[in-house]
N, C-alpha and C positions, 0 to 999 in steps of 0.2 A: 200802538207802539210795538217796533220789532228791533233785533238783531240780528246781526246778518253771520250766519254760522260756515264757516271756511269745512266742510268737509273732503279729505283728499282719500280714497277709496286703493288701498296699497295694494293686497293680494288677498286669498283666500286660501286656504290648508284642509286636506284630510275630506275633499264634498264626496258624500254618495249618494245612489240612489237606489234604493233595496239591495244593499249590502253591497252595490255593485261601484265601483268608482267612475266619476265622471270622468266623460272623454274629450269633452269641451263645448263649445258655443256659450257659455256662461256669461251672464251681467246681473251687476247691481241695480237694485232701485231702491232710492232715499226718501223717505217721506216722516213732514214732520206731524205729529197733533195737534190738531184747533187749528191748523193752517188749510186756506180754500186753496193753496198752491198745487198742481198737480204733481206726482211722485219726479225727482229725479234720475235721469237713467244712466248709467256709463256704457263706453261701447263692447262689441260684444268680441272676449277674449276665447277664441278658435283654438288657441295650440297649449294653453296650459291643462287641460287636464283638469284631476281634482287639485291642481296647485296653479289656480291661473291669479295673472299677474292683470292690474289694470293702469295704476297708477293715476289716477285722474280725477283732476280738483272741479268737484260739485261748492257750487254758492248756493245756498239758500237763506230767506229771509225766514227768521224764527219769531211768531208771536212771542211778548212777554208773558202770556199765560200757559203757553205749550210744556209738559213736562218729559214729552219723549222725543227722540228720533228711530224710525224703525228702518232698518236694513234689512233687505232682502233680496237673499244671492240666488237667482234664476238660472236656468236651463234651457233653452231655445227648445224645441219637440218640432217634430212636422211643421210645416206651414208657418204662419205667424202666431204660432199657441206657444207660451212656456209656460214651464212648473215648476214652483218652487222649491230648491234645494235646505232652504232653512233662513231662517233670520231673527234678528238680531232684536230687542228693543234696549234701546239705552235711555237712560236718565238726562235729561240737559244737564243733571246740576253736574256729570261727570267731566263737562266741559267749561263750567262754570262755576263762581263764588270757591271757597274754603279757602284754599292753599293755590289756587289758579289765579294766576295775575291775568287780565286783559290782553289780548292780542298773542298770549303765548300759546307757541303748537306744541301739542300734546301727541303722542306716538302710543296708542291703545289697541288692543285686541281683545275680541267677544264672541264666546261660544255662539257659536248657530245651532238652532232648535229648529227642528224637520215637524210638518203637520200633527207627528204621530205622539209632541212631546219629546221626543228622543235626540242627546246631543247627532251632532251632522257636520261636524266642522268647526272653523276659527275664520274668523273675517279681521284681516288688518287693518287699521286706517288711522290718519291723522286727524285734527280738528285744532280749528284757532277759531276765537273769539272775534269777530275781525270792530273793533270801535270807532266811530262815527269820530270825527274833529270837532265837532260839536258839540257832542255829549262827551266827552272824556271831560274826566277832574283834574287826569294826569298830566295833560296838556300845558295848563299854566305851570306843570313843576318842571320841566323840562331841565334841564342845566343847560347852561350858554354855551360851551365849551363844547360837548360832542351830539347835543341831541338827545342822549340817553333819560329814558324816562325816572326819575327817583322819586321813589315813594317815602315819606316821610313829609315832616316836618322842616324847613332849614331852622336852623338853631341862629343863629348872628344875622343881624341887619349890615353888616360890613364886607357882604358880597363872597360870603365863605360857601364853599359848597358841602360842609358836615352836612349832614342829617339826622334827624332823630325817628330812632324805627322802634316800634314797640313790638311787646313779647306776645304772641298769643294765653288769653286765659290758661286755656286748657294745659299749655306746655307746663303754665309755671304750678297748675294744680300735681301735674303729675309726677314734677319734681320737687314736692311737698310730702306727696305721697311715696317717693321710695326711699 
């Protein structure tokens, strides 16, 4: 079993390379853990500098058991060699479960770490969920009217479109507690 994770690759900030700032030829590569998929690449941005821009939406398919994605912002060198400028590992669960509904994109940015441990930068990017027709729960809650997915319960058999939404635990622990 997988999911299929919408990554859209926005900009990068502040790249260097021994204290020296990039000049350009820079690209990402996506890759996720426990997956045999080979790395995702975006194309390679010539005129931004240490501030180059990409914008460009990677799909990849996510095992259910993978727990990272790692980003890593590249530097073209001589020939067909590069090295990398820094990157990223993120958690899946930052695109997933808690307080993240299904299918919403999310607007994140993540320190990049250089070989040597040392911060090297900020990597932008977006990420959605993207859910299968199949597998959604949310599907049969649809409302008739616009489409719109509503989470809840309907409350009345008489074609009402109320909902009943519950509180998170933790909220109401902590409005106990002050």
């Amino acid at each position: 079993m997988s999911m299929t994770i919408e990554i859209t690759i926005l900009s990068a900030e502040n790249l260097h390379e021994n204290k020296k700032a990039i000049k350009g030829n820079t690209f990402v590569t996506v890759q996720c853990d426990g997956s045999n998929d080979e790395a995702s690449t975006t194309k390679l941005d010539s005129e931004g500098g240490s501030y180059p821009r990409w914008n460009e939406k990677l799909v990849m398919n996510v095992p259910m058991h993978a727990r990272f994605v790692t980003i890593d912002v590249r530097y073209k060198t001589r020939g067909t060699s590069s090295s990398s400028v820094g990157m990223a590992r993120i958690p899946i669960s930052d695109f997933i479960g808690g307080y993240v509904h299904e299918n919403q994109l999310q607007f994140l940015s993540y320190r990049l770490w250089d070989n040597r441990v040392r911060r090297n930068g900020v990597v932008n990017i977006s990420a959605r969920v993207k859910v299968s027709q199949q597998n959604s729960c949310s599907n049969s809650m649809l409302s008739k009217g616009n489409g719109v997915p509503v989470t809840g319960v309907p409350v009345a058999g008489n074609g009402s479109k109320r909902v009943v939404t519950g509180i998170p635990a933790v909220w109401l622990n902590y409005q106990r507690n002050v």
